[in-house]
PDB file with SEQRES, HELIX, SHEET and CRYST1 records, atoms N, CA, C and O in Angstrom:
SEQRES   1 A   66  UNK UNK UNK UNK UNK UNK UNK UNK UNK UNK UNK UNK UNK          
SEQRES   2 A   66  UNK UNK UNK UNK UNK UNK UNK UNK UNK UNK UNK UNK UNK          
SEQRES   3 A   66  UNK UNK UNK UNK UNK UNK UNK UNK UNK UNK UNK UNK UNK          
SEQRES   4 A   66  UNK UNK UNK UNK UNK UNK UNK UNK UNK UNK UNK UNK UNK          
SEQRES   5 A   66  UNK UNK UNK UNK UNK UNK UNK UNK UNK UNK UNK UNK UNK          
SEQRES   6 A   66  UNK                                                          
HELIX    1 AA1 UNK A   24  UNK A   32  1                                   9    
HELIX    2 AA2 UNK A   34  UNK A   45  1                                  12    
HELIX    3 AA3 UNK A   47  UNK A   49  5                                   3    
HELIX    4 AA4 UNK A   58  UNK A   64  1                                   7    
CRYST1    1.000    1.000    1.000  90.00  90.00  90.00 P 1           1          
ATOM      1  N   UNK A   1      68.479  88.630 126.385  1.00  0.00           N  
ATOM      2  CA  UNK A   1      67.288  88.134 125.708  1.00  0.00           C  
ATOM      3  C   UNK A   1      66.015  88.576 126.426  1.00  0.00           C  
ATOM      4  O   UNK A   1      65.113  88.829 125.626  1.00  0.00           O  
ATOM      5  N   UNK A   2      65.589  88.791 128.093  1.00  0.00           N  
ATOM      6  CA  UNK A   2      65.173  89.274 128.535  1.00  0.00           C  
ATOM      7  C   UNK A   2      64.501  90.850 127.764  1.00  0.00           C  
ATOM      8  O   UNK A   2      63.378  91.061 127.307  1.00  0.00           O  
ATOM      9  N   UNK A   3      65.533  91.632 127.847  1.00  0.00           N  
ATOM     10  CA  UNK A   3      65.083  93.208 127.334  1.00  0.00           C  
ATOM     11  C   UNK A   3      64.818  93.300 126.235  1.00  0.00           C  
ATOM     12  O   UNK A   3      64.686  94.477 125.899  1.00  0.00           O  
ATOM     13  N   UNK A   4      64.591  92.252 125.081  1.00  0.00           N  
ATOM     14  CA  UNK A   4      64.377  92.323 124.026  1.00  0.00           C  
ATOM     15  C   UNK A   4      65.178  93.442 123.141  1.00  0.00           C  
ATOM     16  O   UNK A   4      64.481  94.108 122.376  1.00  0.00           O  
ATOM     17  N   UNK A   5      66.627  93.715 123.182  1.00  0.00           N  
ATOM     18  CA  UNK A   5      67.064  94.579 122.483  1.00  0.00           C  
ATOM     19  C   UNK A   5      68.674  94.122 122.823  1.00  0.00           C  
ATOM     20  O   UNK A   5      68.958  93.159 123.535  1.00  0.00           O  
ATOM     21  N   UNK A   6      69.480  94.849 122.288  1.00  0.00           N  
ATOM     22  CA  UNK A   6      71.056  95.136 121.965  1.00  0.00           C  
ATOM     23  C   UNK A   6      71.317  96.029 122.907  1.00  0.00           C  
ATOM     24  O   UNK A   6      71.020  97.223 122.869  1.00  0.00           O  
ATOM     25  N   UNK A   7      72.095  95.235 124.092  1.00  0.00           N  
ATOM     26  CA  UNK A   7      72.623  96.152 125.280  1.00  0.00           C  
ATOM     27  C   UNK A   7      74.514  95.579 125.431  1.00  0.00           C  
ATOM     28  O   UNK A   7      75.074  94.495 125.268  1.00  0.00           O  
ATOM     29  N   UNK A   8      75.009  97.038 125.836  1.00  0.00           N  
ATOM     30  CA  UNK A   8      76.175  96.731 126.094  1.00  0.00           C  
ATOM     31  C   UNK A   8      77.220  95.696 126.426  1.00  0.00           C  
ATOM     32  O   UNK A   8      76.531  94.761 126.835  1.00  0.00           O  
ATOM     33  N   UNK A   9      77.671  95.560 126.449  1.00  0.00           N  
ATOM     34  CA  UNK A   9      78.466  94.329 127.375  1.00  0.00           C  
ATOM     35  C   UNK A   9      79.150  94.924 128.457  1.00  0.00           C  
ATOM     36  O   UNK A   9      79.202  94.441 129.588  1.00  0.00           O  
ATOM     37  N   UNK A  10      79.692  96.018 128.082  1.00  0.00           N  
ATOM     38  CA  UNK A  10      80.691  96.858 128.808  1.00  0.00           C  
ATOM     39  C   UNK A  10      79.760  97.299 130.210  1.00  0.00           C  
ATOM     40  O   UNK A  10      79.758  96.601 131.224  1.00  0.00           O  
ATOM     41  N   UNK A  11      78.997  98.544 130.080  1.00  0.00           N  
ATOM     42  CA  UNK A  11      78.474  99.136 130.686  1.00  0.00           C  
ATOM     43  C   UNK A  11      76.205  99.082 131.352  1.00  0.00           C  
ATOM     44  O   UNK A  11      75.487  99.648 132.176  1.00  0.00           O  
ATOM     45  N   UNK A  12      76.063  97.797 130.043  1.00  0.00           N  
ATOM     46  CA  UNK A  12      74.816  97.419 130.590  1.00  0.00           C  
ATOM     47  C   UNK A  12      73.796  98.130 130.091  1.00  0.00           C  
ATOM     48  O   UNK A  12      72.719  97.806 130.591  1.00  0.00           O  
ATOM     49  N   UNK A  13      73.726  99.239 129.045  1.00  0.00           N  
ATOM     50  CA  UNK A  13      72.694 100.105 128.781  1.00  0.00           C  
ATOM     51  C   UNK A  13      72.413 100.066 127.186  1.00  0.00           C  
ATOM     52  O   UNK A  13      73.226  99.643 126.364  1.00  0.00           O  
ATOM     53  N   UNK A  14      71.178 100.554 126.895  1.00  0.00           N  
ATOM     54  CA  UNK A  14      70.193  99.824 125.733  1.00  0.00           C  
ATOM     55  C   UNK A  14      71.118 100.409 124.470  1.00  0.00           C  
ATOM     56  O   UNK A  14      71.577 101.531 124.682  1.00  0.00           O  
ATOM     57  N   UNK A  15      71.401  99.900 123.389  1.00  0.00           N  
ATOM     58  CA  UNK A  15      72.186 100.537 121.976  1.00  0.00           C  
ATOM     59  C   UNK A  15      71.503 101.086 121.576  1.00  0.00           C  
ATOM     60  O   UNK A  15      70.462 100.431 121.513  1.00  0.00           O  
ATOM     61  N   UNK A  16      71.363 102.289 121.095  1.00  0.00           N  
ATOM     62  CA  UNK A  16      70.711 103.062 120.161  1.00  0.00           C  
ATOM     63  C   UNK A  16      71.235 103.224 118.517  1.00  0.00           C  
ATOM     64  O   UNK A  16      72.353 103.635 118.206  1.00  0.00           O  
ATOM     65  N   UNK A  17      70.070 102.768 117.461  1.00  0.00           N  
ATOM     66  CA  UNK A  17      70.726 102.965 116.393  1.00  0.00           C  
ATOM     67  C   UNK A  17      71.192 104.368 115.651  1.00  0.00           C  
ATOM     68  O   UNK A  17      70.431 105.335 115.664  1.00  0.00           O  
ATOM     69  N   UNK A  18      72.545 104.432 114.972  1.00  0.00           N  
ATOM     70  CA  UNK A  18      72.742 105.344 114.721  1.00  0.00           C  
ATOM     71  C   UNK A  18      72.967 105.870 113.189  1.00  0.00           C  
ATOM     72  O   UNK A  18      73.882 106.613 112.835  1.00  0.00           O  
ATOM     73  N   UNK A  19      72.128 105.426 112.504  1.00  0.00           N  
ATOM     74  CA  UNK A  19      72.730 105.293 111.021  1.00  0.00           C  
ATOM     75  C   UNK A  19      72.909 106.666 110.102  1.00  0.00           C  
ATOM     76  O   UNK A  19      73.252 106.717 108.921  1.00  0.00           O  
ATOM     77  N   UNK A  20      72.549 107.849 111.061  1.00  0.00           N  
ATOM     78  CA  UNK A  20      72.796 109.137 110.435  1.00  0.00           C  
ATOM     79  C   UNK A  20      73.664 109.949 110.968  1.00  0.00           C  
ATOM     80  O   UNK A  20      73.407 111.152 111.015  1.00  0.00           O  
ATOM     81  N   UNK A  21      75.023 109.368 111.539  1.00  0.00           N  
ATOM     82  CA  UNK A  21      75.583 109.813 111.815  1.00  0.00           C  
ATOM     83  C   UNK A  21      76.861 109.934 110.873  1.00  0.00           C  
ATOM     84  O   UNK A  21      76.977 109.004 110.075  1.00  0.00           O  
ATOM     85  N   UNK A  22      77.964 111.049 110.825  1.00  0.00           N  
ATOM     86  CA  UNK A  22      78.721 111.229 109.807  1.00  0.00           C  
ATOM     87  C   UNK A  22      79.576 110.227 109.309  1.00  0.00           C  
ATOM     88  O   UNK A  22      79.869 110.263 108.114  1.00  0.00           O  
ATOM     89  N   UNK A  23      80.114 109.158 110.182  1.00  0.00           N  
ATOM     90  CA  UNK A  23      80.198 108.698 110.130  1.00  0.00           C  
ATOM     91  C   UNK A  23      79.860 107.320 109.172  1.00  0.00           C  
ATOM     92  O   UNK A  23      80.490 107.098 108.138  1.00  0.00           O  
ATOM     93  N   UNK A  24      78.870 106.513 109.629  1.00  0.00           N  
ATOM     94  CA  UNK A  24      78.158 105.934 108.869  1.00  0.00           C  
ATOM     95  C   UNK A  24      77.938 106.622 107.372  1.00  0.00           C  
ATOM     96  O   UNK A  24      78.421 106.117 106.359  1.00  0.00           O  
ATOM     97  N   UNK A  25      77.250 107.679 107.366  1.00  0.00           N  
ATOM     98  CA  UNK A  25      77.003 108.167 106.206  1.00  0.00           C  
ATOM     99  C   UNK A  25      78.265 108.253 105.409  1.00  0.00           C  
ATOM    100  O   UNK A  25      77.924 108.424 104.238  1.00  0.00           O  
ATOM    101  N   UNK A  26      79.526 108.214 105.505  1.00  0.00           N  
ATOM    102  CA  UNK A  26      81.083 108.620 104.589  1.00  0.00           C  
ATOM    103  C   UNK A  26      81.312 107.047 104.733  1.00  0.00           C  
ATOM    104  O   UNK A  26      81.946 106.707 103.733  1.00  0.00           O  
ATOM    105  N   UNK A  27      81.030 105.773 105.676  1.00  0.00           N  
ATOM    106  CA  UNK A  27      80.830 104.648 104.971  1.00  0.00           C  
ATOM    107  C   UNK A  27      79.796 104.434 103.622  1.00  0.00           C  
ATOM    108  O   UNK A  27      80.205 104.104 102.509  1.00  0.00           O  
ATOM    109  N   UNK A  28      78.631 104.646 103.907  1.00  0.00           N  
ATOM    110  CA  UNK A  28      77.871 104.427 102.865  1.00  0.00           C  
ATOM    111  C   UNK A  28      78.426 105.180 101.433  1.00  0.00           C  
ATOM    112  O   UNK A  28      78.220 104.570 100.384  1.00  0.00           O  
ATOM    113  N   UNK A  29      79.294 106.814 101.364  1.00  0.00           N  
ATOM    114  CA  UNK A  29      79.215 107.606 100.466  1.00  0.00           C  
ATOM    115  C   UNK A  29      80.657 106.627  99.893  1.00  0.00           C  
ATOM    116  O   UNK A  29      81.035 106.869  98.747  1.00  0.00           O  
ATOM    117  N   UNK A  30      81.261 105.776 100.535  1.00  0.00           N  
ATOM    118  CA  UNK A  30      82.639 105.508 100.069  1.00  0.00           C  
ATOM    119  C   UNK A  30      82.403 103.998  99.299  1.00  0.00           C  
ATOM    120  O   UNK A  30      82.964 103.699  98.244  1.00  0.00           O  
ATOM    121  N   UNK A  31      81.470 103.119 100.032  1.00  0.00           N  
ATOM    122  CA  UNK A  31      80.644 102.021  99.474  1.00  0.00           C  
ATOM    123  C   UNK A  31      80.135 102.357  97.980  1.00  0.00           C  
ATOM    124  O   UNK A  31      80.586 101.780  96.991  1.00  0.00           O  
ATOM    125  N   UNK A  32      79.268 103.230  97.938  1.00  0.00           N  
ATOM    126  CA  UNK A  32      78.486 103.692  96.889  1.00  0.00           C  
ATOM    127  C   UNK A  32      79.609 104.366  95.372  1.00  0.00           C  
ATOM    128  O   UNK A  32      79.298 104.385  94.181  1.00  0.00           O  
ATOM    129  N   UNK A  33      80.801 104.801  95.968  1.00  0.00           N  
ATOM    130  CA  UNK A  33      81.853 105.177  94.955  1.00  0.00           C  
ATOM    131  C   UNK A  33      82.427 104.057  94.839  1.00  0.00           C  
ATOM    132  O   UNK A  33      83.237 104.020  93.913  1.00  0.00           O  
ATOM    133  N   UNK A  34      82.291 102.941  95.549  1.00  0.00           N  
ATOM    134  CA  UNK A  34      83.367 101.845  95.051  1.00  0.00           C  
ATOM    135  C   UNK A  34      82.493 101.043  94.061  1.00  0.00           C  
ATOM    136  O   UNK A  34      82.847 100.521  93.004  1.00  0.00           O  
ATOM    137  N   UNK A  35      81.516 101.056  94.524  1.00  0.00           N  
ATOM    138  CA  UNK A  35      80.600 100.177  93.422  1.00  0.00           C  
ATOM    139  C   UNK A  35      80.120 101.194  92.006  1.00  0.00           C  
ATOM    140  O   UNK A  35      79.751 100.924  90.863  1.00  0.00           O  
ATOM    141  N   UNK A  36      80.238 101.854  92.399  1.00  0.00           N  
ATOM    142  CA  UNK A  36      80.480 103.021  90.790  1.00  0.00           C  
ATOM    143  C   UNK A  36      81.313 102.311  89.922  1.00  0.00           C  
ATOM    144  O   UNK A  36      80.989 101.940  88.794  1.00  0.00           O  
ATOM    145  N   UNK A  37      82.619 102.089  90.579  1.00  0.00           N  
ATOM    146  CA  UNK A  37      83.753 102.091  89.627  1.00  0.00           C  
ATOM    147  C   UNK A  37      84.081 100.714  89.787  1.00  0.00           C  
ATOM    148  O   UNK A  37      84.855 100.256  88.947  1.00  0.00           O  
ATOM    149  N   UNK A  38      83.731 100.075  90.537  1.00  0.00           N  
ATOM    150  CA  UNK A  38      83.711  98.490  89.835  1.00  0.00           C  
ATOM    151  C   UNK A  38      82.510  97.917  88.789  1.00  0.00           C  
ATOM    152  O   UNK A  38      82.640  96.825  88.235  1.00  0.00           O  
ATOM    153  N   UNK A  39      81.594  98.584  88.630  1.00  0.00           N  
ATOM    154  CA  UNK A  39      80.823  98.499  87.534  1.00  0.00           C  
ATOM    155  C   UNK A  39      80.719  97.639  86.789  1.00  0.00           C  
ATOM    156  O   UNK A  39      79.897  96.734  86.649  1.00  0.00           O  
ATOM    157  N   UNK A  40      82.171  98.127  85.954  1.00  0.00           N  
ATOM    158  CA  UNK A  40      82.302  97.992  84.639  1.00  0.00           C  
ATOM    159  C   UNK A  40      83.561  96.972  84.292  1.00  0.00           C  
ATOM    160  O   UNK A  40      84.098  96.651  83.233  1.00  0.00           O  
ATOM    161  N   UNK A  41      83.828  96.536  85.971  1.00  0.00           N  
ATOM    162  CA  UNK A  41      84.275  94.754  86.296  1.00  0.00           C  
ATOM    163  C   UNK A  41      83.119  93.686  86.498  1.00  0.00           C  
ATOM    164  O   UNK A  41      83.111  92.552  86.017  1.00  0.00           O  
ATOM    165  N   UNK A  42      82.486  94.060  87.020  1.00  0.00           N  
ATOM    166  CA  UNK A  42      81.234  93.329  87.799  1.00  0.00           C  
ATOM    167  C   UNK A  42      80.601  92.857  86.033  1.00  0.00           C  
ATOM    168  O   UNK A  42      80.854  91.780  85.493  1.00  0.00           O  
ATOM    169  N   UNK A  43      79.909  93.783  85.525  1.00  0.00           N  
ATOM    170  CA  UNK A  43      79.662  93.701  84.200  1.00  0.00           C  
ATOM    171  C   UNK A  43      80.566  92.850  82.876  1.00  0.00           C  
ATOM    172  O   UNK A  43      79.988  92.361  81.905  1.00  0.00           O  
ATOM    173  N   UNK A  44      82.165  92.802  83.098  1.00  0.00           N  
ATOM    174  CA  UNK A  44      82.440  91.963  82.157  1.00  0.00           C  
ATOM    175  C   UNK A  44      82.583  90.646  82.968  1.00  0.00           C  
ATOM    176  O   UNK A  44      83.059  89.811  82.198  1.00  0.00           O  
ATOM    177  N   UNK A  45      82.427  90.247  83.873  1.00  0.00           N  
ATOM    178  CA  UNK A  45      82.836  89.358  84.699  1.00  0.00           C  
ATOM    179  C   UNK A  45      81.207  88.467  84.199  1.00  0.00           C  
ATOM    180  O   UNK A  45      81.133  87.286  83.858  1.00  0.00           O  
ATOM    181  N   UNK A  46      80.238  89.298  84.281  1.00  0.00           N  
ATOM    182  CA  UNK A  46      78.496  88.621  83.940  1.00  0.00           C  
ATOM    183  C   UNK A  46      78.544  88.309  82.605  1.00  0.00           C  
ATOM    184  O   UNK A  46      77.739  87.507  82.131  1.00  0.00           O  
ATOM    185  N   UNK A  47      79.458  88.889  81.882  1.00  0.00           N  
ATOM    186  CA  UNK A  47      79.879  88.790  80.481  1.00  0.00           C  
ATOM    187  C   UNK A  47      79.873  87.567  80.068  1.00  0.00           C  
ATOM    188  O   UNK A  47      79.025  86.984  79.392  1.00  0.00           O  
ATOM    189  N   UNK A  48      81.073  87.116  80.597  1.00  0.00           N  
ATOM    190  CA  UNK A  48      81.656  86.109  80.292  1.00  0.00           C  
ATOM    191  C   UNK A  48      81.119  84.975  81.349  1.00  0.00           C  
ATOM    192  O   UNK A  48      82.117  84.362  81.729  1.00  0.00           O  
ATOM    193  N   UNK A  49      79.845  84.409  82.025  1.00  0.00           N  
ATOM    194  CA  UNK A  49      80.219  83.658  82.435  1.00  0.00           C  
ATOM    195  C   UNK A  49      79.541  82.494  81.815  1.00  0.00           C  
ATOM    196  O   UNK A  49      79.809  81.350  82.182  1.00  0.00           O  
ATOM    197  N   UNK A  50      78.398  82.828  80.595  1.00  0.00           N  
ATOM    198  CA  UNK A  50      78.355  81.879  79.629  1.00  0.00           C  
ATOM    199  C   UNK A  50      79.389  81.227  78.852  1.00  0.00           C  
ATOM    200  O   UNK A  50      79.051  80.443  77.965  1.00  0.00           O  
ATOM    201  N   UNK A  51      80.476  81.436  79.059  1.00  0.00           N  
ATOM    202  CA  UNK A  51      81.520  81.129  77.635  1.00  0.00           C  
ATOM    203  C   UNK A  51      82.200  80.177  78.066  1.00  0.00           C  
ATOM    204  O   UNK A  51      82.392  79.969  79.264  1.00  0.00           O  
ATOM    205  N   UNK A  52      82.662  79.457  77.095  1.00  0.00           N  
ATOM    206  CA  UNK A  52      83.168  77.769  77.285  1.00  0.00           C  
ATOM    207  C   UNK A  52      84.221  77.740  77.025  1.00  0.00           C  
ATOM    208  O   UNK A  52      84.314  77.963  75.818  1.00  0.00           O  
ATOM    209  N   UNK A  53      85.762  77.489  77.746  1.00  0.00           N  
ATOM    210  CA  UNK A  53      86.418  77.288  76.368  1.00  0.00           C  
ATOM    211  C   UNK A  53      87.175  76.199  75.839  1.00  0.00           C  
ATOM    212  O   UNK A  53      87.512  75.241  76.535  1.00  0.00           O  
ATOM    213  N   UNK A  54      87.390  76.292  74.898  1.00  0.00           N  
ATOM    214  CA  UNK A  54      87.944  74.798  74.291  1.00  0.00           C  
ATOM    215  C   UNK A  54      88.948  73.705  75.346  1.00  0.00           C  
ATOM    216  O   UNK A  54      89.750  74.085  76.198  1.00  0.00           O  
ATOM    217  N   UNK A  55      88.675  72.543  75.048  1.00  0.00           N  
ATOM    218  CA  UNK A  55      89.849  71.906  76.128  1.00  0.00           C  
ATOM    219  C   UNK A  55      91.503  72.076  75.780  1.00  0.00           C  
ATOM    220  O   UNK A  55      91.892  72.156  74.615  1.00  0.00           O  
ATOM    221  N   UNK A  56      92.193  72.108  76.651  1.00  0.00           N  
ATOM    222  CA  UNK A  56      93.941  72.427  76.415  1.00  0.00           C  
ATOM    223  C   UNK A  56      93.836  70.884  76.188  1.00  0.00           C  
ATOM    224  O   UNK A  56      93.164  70.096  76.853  1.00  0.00           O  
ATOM    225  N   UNK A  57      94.839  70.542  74.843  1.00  0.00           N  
ATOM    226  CA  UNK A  57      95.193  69.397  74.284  1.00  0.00           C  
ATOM    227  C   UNK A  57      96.713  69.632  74.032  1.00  0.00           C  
ATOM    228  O   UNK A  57      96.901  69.720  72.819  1.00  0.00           O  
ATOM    229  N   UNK A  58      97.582  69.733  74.573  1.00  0.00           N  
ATOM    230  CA  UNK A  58      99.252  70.002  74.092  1.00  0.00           C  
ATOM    231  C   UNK A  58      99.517  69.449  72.911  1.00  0.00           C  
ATOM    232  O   UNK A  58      99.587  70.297  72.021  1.00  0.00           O  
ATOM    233  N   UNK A  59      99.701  68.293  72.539  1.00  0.00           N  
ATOM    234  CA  UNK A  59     100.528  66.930  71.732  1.00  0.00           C  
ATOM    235  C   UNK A  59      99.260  67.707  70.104  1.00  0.00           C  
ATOM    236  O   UNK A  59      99.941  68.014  69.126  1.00  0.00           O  
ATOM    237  N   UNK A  60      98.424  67.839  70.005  1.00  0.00           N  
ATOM    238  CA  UNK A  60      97.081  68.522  69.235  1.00  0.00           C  
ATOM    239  C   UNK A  60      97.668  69.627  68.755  1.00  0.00           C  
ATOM    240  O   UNK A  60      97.982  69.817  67.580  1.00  0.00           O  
ATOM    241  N   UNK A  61      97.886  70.689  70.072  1.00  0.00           N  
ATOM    242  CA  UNK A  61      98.701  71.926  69.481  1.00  0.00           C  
ATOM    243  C   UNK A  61     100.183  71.767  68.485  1.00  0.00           C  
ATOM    244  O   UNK A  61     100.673  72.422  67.565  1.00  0.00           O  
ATOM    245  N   UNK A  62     100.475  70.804  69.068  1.00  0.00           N  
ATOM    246  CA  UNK A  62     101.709  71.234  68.661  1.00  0.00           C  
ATOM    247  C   UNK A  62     102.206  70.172  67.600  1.00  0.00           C  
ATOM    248  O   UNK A  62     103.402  70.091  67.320  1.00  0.00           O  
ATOM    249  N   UNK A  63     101.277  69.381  67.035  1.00  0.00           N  
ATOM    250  CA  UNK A  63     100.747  68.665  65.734  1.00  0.00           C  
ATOM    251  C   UNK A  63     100.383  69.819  64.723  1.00  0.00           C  
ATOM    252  O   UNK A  63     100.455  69.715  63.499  1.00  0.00           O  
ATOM    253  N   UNK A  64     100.040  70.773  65.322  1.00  0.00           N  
ATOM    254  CA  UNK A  64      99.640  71.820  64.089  1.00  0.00           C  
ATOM    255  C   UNK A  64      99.869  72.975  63.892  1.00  0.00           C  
ATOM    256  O   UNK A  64      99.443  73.687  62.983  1.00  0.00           O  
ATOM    257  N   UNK A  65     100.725  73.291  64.939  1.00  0.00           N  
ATOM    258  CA  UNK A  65     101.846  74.507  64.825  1.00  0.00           C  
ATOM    259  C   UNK A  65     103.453  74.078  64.980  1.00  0.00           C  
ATOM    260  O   UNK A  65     103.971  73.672  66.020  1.00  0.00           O  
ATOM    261  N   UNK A  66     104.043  74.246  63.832  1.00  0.00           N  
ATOM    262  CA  UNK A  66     105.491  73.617  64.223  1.00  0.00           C  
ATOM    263  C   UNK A  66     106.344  74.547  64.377  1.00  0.00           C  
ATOM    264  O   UNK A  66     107.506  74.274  64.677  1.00  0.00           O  
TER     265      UNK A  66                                                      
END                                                                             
């Protein structure tokens, strides 16, 4: 708290950020394809979350389907 920054535990010296490294970047490129293709889950899932549905009544059902 002293150095005002993110230092090792291991070895004691300051972290440097690294967010352009290949690394990172083939996280972000693999993130960015997963949310591509969940899309069009994410989307029916917002779909439906107005919808109500009727209450399960058994003895009801089966009064009117024999």
């Amino acid at each position: 708290m002293v150095r005002q920054c993110f230092v090792c535990e291991v070895c004691d010296t300051e972290l440097e950020d690294n967010t352009n490294s290949a690394k990172v970047q083939g996280s972000k490129d693999r993130m960015r394809r997963f949310n591509a293709q969940m899309k069009w889950i994410r989307d029916a899932i917002r779909a439906t979350e107005g919808i109500v549905l009727p209450g399960c009544v058994p003895p009801v059902w089966l009064s009117i389907y024999p």
